[in-house]
NUFILO-530360 format. One record per residue (C-alpha): x, y, z. Coordinates in steps of 0.2 Angstrom, whole numbers, plus 5000, padded with zeros to 4 digits. Layout:
<pts>
XYZ...
</pts>
This chain:
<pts>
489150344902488950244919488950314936490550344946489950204957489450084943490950104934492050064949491149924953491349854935493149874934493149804950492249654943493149634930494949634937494449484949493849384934495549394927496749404941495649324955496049354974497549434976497849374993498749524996499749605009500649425012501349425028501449345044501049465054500349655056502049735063502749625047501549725035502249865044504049845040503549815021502549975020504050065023505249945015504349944998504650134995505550164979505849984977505249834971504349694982505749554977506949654983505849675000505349495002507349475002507449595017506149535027506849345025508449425031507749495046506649325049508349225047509149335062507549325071507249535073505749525064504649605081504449785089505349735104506749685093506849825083506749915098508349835105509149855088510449995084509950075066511650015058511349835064509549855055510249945039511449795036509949695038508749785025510149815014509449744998507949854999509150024992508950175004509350045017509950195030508550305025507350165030508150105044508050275052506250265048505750135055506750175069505650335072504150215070504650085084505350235094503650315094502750135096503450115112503550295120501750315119501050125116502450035127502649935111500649895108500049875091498549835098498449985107498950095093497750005083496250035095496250235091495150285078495550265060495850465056496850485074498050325070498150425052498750575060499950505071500550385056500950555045501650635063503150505060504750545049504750455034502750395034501850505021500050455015500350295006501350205018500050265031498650225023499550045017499750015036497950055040497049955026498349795029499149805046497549885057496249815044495249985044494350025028495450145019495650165003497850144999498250264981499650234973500550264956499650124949498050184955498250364948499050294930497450184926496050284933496850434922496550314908494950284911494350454910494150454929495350594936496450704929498250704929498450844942497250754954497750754972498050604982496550644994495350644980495750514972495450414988493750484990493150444975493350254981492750274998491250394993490750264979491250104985490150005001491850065015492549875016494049855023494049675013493449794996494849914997496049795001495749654986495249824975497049884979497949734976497149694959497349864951499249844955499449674947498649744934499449884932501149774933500749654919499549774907499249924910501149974911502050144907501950064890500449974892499949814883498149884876497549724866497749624881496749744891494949694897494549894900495249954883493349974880493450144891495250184892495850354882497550264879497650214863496650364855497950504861499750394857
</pts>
């Protein structure tokens, strides 16, 4: 059995070889990535790409717009994403905090440390540890690793946690065995999720997979 380490950098490998650079988060901008981090929960991204042209289109896409903006304005706007007025209120409490305590800075915000910005990122309603930790890898570019349901579906598969594994944990074991590369995290990220999308699904496609060699899959279905 190879080492934690070994065997992250080998499904590593292995996932660039077939999906190569992901490229991922695509955006224009860092307050962009913002507004997709939060956008993107319990949704799908073609429905948050729709939303984000939206608020391009009216030209709102910019703190100081959704500062200005009054939440059933920005609801209308987001409105293909689902829990439109959920998130609108959300980002709402972002901006809100954005500019009492940065007047508006990213920049500034950005310049904390990574656990401080993390801290006050979780502070704000509506930001738990994905979203935050999507907003510090893609927005800030800190090296942090981002978990998500795709992360936790096929490291359970390969033997590497069990199902009751907590969020923190799972992040640790990428940043305690991985070099702690913002660049790393953030193409390691992308690539388990497009693999997990097209392969490694609920119901995955196992003869397809290039880590069926160590996946428990198949042997307990």
């Amino acid at each position: 059995m190879l080492k934690t380490s070994k065997r992250l950098s080998k499904i590593y490998n292995i996932l660039y070889k077939i999906h190569g650079p992901r490229n991922w988060w695509p955006a224009d901008s860092p307050f962009e990535v913002i507004v997709g981090a939060v956008l993107t929960q319990n949704t799908s991204w073609e429905n948050v790409k729709k939303a984000i042209a939206n608020l391009k289109r009216k030209r709102k896409l910019s703190p100081r717009q959704f500062y200005k903006i009054k939440i059933s304005e920005l609801s209308s706007l987001i409105k293909s994403c689902g829990y439109h007025n959920i998130k609108a209120k959300r980002l709402k409490s972002f901006i809100d905090y954005l500019f009492k305590n940065y007047k508006g800075s990213l920049s500034k915000f950005f310049s904390n440390s990574t656990a401080n910005i993390r801290k006050q990122l979780l502070a704000i309603n509506g930001i738990g540890p994905e979203t935050a930790d999507s907003i510090l890898l893609y927005a800030a570019g800190k090296a942090v690793f981002v978990v998500d349901a795709y992360t936790k579906r096929i490291l359970e598969r390969q033997g590497l946690i069990k199902p009751n594994t907590a969020y923190e944990q799972i992040q640790q074991l990428f940043e305690n065995n991985l070099p702690k590369s913002s660049k790393l995290f953030n193409e390691y990220h992308a690539l388990i999720v497009e693999h997990a999308k097209w392969v490694c699904k609920k119901k995955p496609i196992c003869s397809e997979c290039a880590l069926r060699k160590w996946c428990s899959y198949e042997s307990q279905h």
